[in-house]
N, C-alpha and C positions, 0 to 999 in steps of 0.2 A: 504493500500500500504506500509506503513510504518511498518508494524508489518510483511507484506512477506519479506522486504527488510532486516529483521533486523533477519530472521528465516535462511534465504539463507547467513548471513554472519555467521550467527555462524557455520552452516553448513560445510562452506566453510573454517572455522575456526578447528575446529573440523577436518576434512582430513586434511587439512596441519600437525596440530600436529602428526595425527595419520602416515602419510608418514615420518614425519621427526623420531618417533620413531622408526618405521622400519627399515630406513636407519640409525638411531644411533647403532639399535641391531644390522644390517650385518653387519656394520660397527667392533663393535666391536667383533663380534664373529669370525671375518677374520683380527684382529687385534694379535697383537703378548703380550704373557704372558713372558718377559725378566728377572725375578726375580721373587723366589721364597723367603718368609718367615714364618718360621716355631718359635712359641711362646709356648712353652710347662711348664706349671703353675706345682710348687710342685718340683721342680728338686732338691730342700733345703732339702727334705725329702725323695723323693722313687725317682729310676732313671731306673724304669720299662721300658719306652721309651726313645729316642734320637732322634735328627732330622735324622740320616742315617735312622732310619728305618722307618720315616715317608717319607722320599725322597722315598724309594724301591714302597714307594704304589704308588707315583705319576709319578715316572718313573720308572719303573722296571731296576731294572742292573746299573743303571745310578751311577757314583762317585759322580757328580755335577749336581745342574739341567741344565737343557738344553731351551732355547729359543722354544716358542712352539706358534701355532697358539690357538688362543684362545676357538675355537669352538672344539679342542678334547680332552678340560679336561673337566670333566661334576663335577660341585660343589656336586649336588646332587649325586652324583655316592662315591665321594670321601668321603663325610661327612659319608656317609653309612659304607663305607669301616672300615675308621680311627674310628667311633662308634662302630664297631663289637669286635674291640682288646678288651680285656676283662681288662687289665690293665688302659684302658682309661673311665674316668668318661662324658666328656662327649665333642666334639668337633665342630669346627665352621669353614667353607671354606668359602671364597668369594675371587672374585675376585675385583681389582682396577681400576679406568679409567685409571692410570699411566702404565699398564702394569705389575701388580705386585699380585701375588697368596697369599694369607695369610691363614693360618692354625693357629687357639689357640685352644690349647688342655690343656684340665684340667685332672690331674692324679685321680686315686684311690687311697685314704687311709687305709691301712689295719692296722687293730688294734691287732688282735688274728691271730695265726695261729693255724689249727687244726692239727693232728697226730691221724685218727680213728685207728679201730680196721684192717680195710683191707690194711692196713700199707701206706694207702692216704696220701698227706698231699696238704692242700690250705687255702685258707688266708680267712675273712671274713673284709670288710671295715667299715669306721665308718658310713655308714647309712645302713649296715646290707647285703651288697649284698656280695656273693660268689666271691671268684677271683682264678684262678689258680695260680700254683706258676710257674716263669719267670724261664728261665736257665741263665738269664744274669744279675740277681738284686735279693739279697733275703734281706727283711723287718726285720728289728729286734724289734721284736713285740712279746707281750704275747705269751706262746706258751701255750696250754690247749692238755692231751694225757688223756689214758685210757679208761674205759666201754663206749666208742662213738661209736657205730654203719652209722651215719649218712654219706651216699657215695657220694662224689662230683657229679657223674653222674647221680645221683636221686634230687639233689637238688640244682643245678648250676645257672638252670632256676629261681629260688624263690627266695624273698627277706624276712628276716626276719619276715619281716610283714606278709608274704603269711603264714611263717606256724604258726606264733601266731593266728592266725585268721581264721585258720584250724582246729577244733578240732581234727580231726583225724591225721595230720601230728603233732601238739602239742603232743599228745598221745605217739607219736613212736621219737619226734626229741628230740634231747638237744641242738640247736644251738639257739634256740629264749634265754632259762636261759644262756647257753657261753656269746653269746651276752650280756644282760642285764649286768652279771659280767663284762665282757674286754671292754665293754662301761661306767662304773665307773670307774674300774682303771685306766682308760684311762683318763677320765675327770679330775682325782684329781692326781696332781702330784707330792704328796708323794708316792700315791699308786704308782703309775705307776713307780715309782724308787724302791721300796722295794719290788712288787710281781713279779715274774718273770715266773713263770708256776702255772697252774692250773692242779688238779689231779682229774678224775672222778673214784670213786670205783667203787666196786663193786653194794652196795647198791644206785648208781647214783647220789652219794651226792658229792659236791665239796670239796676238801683239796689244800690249798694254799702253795703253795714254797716260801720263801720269799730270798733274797741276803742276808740280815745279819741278823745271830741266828741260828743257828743249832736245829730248830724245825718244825713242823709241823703244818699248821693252822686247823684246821677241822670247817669246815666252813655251812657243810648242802647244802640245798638245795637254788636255788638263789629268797627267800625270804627274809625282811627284812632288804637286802642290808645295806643301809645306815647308821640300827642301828646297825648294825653286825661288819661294819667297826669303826664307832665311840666307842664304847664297846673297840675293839681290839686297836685301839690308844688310849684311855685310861689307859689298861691295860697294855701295853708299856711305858709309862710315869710313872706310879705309880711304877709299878713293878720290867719289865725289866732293866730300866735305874738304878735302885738302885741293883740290886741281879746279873743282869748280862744276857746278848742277847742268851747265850748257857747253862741256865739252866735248860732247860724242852724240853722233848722229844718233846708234842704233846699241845697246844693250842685249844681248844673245845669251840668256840662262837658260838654255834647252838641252844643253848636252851635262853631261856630269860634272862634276867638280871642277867646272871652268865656264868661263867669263868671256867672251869674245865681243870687243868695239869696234866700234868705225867712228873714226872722228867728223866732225864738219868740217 
């Protein structure tokens, strides 16, 4: 008796909860959404987005947000939406019991921009993914030009990683070695003050621009990274600082443990 007794109250337990949940979601879903807040991460650095244009996706036309019933914003409609901007890394909607909409949105970092041969140009970020470029924000960021064949529209979809790990797209791309390079200079911030463009020849090998020196880096192919750079700040240190930043045409760290110039 005692074990029905005690089966029939959980039971009876169990619906109450479940009715009161019910009436908390009508409740709230016919409740009113009175403020809008929009938290958008990285504005110190890219200002790709603004809250006006996160307001357009949640009211279209609107100046201001407007007071809205809560059951015709759909969180999940909206996270999708605000996720598709190509500029946006990656976004989070909920709403509050207070009445209140919250949006944080994390930007994209772009490190390179490309210049191919079909006179394209788009951004590649620091974990490797494609980005168009904004008409309302441009990124002052490596710029990498020359024999690049690689078309935003063939590989907008891919992340870096897609075609490292593609023999066949490796075979035909130069953005996984772009990458590898403007993700060093990028980390190390001397580089990233002294290199300013990259140059692919003819033979697909990389030559470096640098801001101060009136020369040319000839740099190879992006192997050996690290020794390549350390070589060349040494070479700078011993050399340059003593003979002078615009003595030599052309700087040649592509073969091993040596240095090859040409002067002006």
């Amino acid at each position: 008796m005692r074990k029905i007794i005690s089966i029939a109250y959980w039971s009876l337990l169990l619906v109450a909860i479940s009715t009161a949940l019910a009436f908390s979601e009508k409740e709230q879903n016919h409740s009113l959404i009175h403020s809008l807040k929009i938290d958008i991460h990285g504005l110190n650095k890219n200002l790709f987005i603004d809250e006006k244009d996160i307001l357009q996706i949640v009211q279209p036309g609107a100046d201001t947000f407007k007071s809205t019933h809560a059951n015709t914003l759909s969180v999940m409609q909206l996270e999708k939406k605000i996720n598709n901007i190509p500029a946006i890394k990656n976004a989070e909607v909920y709403k509050t019991i207070n009445g209140e909409l919250q949006i944080s949105i994390e930007q994209r970092n772009p490190i390179v921009r490309i210049f191919n041969l079909s006179e394209e140009s788009y951004y590649i970020d620091e974990e490797g993914t494609l980005m168009p470029l904004s008409n309302k924000y441009t990124s002052h960021v490596l710029v990498v030009s020359g024999n690049i064949n690689d078309r935003y529209a063939n590989r907008y979809s891919l992340s870096i990683t897609n075609i490292s790990e593609n023999d066949t797209l490796k075979n035909i791309s130069l953005l996984d070695d772009i990458f590898l390079l403007a993700q060093y200079i990028h980390s190390h911030p001397f580089w990233k003050a002294q290199i300013e463009h990259l140059y692919v020849n003819k033979d697909f090998e990389f030559e470096l621009i640098p801001r101060v020196g009136n020369h040319r880096i000839v740099f190879g192919d992006a192997t050996q990274i690290d020794e390549k750079f350390n070589k060349l700040k040494f070479f700078y240190k011993k050399a340059l600082n003593k003979i002078g930043w615009n003595e030599y045409k052309t700087i040649n760290i592509k073969f091993n443990n040596q240095v090859v110039c040409s002067k002006n």
